[in-house]
C-alpha positions in Angstrom: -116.7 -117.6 -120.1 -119.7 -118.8 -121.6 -122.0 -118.4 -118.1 -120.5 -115.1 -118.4 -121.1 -113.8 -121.5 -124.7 -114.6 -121.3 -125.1 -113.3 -117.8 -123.9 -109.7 -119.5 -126.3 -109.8 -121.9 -129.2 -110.4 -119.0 -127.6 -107.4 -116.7 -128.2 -105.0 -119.9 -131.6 -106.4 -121.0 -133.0 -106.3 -117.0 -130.9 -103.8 -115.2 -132.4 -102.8 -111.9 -135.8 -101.7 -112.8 -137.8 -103.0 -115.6 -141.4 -102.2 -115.5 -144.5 -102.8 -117.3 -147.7 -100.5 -117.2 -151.0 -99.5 -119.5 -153.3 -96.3 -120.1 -155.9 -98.3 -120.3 -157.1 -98.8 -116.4 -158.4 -102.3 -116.8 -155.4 -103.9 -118.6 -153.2 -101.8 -116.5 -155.3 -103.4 -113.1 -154.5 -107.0 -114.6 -150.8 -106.8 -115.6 -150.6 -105.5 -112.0 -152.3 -109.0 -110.5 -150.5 -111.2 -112.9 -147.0 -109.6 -112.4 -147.0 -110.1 -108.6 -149.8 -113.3 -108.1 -147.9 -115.4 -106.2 -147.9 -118.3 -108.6 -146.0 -115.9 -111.1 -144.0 -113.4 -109.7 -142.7 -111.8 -112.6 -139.8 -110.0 -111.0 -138.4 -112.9 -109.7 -139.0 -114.5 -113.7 -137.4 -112.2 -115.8 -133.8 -113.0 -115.1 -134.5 -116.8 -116.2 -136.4 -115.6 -118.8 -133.4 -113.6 -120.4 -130.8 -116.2 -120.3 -132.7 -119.2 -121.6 -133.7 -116.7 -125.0 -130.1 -115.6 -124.9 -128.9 -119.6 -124.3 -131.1 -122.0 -126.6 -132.1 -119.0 -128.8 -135.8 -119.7 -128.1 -138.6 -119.1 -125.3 -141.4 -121.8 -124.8 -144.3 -120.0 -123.0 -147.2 -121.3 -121.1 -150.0 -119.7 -120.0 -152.6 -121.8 -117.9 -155.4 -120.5 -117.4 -157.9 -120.9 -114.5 -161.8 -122.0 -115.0 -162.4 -119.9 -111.2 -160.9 -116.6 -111.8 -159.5 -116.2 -115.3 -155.7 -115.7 -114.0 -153.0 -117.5 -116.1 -149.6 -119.0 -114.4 -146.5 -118.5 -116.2 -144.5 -121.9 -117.2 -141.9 -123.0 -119.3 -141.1 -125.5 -121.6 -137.2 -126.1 -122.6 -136.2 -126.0 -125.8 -135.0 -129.9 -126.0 -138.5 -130.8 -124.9 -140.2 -129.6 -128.5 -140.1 -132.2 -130.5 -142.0 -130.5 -133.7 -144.2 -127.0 -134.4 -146.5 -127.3 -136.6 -147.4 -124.2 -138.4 -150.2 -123.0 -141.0 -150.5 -124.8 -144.4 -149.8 -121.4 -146.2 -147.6 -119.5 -143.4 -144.3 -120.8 -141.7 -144.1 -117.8 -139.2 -148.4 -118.6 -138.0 -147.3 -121.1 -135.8 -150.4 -123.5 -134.9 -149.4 -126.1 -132.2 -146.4 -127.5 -130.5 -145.4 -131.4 -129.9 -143.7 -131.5 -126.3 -142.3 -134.5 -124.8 -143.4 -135.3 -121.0 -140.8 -136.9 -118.5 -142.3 -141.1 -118.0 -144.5 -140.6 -120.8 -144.9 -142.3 -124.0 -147.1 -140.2 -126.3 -145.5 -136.2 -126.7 -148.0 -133.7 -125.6 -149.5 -131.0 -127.9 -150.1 -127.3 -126.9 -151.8 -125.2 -128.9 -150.6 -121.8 -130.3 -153.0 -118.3 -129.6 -153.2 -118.2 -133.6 -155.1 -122.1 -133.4 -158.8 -122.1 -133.8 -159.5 -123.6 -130.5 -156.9 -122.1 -128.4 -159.3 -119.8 -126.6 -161.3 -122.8 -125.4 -157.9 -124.8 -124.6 -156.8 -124.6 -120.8 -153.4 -123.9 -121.5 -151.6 -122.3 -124.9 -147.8 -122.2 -126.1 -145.9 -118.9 -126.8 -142.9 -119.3 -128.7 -140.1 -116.5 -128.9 -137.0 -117.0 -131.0 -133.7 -114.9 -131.2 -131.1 -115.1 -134.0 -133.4 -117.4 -136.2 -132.7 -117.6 -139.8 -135.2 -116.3 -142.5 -137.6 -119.5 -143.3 -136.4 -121.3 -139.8 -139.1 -122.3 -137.0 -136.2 -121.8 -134.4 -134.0 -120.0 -132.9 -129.8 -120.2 -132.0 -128.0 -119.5 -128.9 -125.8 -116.7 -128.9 -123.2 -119.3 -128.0 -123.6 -121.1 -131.0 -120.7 -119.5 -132.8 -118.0 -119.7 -130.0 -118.9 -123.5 -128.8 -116.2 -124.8 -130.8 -114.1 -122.3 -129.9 -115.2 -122.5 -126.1 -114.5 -126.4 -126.0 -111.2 -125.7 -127.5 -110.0 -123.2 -125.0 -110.8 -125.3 -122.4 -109.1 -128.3 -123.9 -106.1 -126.4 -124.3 -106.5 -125.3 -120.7 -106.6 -128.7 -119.5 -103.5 -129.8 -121.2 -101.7 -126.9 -120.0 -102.6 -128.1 -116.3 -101.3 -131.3 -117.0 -98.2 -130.3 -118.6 -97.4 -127.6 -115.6 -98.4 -130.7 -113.2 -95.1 -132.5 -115.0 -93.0 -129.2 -114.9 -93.0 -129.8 -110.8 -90.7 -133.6 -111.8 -87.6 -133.5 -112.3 -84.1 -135.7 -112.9 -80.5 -135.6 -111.2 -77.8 -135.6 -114.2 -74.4 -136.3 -112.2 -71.5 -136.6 -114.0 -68.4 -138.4 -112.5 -65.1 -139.8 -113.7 -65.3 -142.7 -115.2 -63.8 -145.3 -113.1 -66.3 -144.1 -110.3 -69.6 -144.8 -112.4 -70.4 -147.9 -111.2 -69.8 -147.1 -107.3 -71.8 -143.9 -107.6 -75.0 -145.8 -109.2 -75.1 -148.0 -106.2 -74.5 -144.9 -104.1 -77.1 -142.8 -105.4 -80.0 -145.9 -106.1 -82.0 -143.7 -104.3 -82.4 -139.8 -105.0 -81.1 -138.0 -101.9 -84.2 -136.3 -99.5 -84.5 -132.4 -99.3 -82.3 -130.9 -97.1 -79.9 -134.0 -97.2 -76.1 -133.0 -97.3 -73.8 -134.6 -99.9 -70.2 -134.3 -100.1 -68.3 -134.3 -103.0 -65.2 -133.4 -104.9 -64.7 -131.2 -107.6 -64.7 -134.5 -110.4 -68.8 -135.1 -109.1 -71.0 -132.5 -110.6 -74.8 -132.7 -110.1 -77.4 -131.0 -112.2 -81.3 -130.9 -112.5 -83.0 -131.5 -115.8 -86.8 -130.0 -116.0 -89.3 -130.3 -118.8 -89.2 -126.9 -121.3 -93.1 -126.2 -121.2 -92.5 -123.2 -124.0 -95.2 -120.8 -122.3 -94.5 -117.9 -124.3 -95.1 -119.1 -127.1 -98.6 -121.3 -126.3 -99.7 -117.8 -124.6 -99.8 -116.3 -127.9 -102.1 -119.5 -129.4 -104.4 -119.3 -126.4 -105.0 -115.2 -127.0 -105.8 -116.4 -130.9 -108.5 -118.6 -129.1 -109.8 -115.9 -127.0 -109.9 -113.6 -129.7 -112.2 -116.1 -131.8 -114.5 -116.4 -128.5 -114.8 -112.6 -128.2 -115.4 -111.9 -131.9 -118.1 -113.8 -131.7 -119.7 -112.9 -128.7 -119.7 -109.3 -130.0 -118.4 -108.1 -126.0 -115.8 -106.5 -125.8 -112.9 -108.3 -123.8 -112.5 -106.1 -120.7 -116.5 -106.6 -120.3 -115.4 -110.0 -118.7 -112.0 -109.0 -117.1 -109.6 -109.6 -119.9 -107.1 -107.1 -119.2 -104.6 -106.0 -121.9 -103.6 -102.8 -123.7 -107.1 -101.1 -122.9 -107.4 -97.7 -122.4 -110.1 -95.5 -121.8 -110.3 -94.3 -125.4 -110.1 -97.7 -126.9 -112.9 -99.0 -124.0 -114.9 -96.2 -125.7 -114.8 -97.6 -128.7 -115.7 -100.7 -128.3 -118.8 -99.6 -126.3 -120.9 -99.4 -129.4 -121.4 -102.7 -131.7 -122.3 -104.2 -128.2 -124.4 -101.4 -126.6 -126.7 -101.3 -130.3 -127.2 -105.1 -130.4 -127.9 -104.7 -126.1 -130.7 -102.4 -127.2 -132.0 -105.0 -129.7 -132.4 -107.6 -127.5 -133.8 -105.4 -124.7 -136.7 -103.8 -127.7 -137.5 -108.0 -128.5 -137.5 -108.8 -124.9 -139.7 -106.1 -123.8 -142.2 -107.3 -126.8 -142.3 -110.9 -125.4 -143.5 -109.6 -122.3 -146.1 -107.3 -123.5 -147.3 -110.3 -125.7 -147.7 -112.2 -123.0 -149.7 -109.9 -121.0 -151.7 -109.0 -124.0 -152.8 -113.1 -124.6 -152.9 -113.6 -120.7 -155.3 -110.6 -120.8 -157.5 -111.9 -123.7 -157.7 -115.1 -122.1 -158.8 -113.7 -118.5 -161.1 -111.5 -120.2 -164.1 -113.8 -121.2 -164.1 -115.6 -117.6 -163.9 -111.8 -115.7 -166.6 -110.1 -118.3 -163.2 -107.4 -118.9 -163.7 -105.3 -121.7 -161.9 -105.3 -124.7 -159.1 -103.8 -125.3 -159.1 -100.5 -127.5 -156.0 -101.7 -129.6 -153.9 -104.5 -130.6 -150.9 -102.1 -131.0 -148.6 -102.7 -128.4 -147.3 -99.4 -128.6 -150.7 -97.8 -127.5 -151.6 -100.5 -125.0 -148.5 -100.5 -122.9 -145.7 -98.3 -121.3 -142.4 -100.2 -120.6 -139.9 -98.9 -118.1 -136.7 -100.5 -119.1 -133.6 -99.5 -118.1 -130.8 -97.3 -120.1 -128.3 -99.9 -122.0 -125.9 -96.7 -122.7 -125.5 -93.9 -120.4 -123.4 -91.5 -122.9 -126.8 -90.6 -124.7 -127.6 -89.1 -120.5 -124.4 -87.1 -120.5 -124.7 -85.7 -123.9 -127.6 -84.4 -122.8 -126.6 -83.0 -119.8 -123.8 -81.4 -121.7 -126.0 -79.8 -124.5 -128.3 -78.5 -121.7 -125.3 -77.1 -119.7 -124.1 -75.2 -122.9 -127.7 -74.0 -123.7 -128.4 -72.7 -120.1 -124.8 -70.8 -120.6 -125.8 -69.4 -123.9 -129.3 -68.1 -122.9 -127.4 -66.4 -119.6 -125.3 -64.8 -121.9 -128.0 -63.7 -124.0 
């Protein structure tokens, strides 16, 4: 469920075609190179990208940069390898460096931030991106972080259900004879009798089977509570990840748009971590290529994202207000 739920949020935010350009030629030549050099690959990137912001709650960029030609590689850092962030004396959100911890070494390793003073000079430099992060907090959460409890219950109660169906399958032989005939039978019937075995008996020997009473019903009814609590706080809807139940399409309507308005949220922040990184990859290429600089640092001017549609009822209320116009003007 978990897996899942962050795998919808990545099929909204990416979608099929998701697509970065710029009116200005020069940045637009270099987004170009970097998006398909072979030691970053963008397309290939973004999927990864998406779930680890919508998993840990926070990105850890790198960009290293080249001495030959400029170019910056992508990298990551995961979020349990940060081990501090330092940030300006006067400004929690100017974030200055970043204390990593290195597999077989000792001493953490520090990456600088673009905002540091030497950062330019520095080989390689940090991004950090952070969903769901509380005013005042250097991090971020996971989306998950409200239905982990709920998520380890479920699958607890799962488990135990599995076990207790497991003893549903044994069973015990209640035979009830006359009394005088008690001790005979137990020495008869030391062993239970094999499937398929025939027994005869007389009307005084009665056998019956006695079965565990596993009460389904009413642990069904505990288990939807549980699902409930997962799918109120993923925000999803539960026929997004197969639920069925009493779902029609009126009520599937409704539900579509909570989820489809925090979709678009994610997809706005995600398309700004890209163009950030272009932007700094750019900066940083630019004094090694002689590139000029660029004309703006608003986002908005400087690039033109393709992304694709979260919702597609805004399409077909447009199609239907253009139908109705086009009939209106013919009757006119």
């Amino acid at each position: 469920i978990a897996w899942r739920i962050i795998s919808i949020t990545t099929d909204y935010v990416i979608g099929k075609d998701f697509n970065i350009t710029s009116p200005f030629k020069p940045l637009d030549g270099f987004i170009k190179e970097f998006w398909n050099h072979p030691k970053n690959r963008m397309d290939l990137r973004l999927t990864g990208m998406c779930d680890e912001l919508s998993r840990s709650g926070d990105l850890f960029v790198l960009l290293w940069r080249t001495p030959i030609d400029g170019m910056s590689y992508i990298r990551f850092v995961t979020k349990d390898q940060v081990q501090g962030i330092q940030s300006a004396p006067m400004d929690w959100e100017t974030e200055i460096s970043y204390q990593v911890s290195v597999p077989e070494q000792t001493d953490p390793m520090r990456y600088l931030a673009p905002d540091a003073e030497d950062a330019m000079d520095s080989q390689v430099v940090c991004l950090h991106y952070a969903v769901n992060r509380p005013l005042g907090a250097l991090m971020g959460e996971s989306d998950l972080t409200t239905m982990i409890p709920w998520l380890l219950r479920y699958s607890r109660m799962l488990e135990d259900r599995v076990r207790l169906h497991w003893a549903a399958r044994a069973f015990l032989y209640l035979v009830t004879v006359p009394p005088n005939k008690i001790e005979s039978k137990s020495s008869q019937y030391q062993a239970p009798p094999e499937s398929g075995s025939i027994i005869i008996k007389d009307e005084a020997e009665k056998w019956e089977t006695l079965t565990p009473s596993l009460r389904g019903a009413d642990a069904s009814h505990d288990m939807k509570s549980v699902r409930n609590m997962i799918d109120a706080g993923s925000g999803y809807p539960p026929h997004w990840r197969g639920e069925g139940g009493d779902v029609n399409v009126a009520t599937a309507e409704a539900m579509q748009g909570p989820p489809e308005k925090h979709l678009a949220r994610r997809q706005q922040y995600f398309t700004y971590i890209l163009e950030d990184v272009l932007y700094h990859a750019y900066q940083r290429a630019a004094g090694v290529r002689g590139l000029p600089a660029l004309p703006s640092a608003d986002y908005g001017r400087l690039f033109k994202a393709t992304v694709p549609d979260v919702s597609t009822r805004d399409n077909n209320l447009l199609a239907e207000a253009a139908g109705k116009m086009a009939g209106a003007m013919e009757t006119l």
